[in-house]
C-alpha positions as CSV (number, residue, x, y, z in Angstrom):
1,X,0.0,0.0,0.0
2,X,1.4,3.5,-0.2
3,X,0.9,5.8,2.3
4,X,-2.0,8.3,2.1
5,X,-0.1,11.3,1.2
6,X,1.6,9.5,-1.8
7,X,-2.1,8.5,-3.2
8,X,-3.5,11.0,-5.6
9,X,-7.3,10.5,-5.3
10,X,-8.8,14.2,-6.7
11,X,-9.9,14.1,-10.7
12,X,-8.4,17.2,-10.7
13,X,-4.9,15.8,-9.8
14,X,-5.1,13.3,-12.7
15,X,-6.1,15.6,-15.3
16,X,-3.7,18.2,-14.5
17,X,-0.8,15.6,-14.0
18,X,-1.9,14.0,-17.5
19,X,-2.3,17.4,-19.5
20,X,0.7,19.2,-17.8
21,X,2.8,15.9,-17.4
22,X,5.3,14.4,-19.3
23,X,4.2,11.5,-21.1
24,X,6.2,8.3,-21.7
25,X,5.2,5.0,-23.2
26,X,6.4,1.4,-23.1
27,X,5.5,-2.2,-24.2
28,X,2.3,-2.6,-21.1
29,X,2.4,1.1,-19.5
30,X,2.0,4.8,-20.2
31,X,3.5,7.2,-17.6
32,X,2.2,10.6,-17.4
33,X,4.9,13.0,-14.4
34,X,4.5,16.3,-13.7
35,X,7.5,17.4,-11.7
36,X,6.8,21.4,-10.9
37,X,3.5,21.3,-8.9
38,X,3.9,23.8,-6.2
39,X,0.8,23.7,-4.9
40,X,1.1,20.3,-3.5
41,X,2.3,18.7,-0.5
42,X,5.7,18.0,-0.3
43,X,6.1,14.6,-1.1
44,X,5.9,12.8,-4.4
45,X,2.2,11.4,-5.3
46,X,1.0,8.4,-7.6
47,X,-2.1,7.4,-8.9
48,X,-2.9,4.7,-11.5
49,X,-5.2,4.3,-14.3
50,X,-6.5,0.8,-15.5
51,X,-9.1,0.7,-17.8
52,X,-11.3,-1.9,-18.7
53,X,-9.6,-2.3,-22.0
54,X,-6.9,-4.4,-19.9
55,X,-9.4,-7.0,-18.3
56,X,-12.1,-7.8,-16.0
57,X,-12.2,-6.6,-12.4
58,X,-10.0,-9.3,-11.3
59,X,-7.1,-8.4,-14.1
60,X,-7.5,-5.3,-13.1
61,X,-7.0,-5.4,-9.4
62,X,-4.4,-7.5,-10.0
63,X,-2.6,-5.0,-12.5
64,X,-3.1,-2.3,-10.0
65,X,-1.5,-4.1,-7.2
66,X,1.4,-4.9,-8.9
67,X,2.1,-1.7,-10.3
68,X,1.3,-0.4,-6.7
69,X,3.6,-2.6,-5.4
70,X,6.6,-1.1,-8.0
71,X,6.0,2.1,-7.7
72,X,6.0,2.8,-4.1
73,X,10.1,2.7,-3.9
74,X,10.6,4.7,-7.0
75,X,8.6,7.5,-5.2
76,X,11.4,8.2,-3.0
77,X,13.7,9.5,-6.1
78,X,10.8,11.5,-7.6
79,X,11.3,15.3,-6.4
80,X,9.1,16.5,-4.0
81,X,5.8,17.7,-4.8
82,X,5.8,15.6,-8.0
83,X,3.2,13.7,-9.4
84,X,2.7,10.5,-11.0
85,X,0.0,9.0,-13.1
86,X,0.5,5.4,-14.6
87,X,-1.4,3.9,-16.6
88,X,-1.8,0.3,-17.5
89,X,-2.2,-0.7,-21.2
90,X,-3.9,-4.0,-22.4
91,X,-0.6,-5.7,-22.6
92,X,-0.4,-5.6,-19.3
93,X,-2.5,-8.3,-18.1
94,X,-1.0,-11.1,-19.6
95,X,2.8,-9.0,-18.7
96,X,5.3,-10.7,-16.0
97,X,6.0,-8.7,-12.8
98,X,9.5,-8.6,-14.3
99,X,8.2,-7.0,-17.4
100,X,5.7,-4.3,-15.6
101,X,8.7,-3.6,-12.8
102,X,11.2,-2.7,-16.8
103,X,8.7,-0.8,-18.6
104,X,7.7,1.2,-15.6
105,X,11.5,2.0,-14.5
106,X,12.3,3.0,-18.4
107,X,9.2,5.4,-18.8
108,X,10.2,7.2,-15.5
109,X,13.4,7.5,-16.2
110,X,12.7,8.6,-19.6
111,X,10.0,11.2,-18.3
112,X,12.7,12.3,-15.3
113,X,15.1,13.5,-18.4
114,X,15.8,16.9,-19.4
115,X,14.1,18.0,-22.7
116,X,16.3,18.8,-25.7
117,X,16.6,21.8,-26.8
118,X,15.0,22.4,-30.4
């Protein structure tokens, strides 16, 4: 579980983090991080997004969990008052933990880059 302050639960949260964000996709997940938010608490926040494109309600439980479950230490490297949205493609039910835990790490740390400049 992650703590309450690390759980986004507002709409409004998600759909600023989604439209302000930085978006990333791999192979079973699409990361969406907003890193200046200062507005918001000072810790780093996550919420997920699993869709009922990726399964019933028991695949999708069971996706959340698991991304739940990976998240939660990367939240410690994420500046403060970040936030996190994650969201879970169809792939993703029939993916390994293994497989979730590499595409998640490779979006964030893709998203967590500078931009180039144009």
């Amino acid at each position: 579980m992650l703590a309450a302050a690390q759980r986004m639960r507002r709409s409004t949260d998600f759909a600023a983090t989604i439209r302000g964000g930085r978006r990333v996709g791999r192979g079973t997940v699409v990361v969406h991080l907003l890193l200046e938010e200062p507005v918001r608490a000072s810790t780093a926040c996550a919420g997920f997004v699993v869709s009922k494109a990726v399964g019933n309600a028991v695949v999708r439980n069971k996706v959340r969990r698991r991304l739940r479950h990976l998240v939660r230490p990367l939240l410690a490297s994420l500046p403060e008052g970040s936030s996190l949205v994650v969201r879970a493609l169809p792939k993703a039910a029939e993916a390994s933990f293994d497989t979730l835990g590499t595409d998640l790490e490779s979006a964030l740390a893709a998203a967590q880059k500078p931009r180039r400049p144009r």
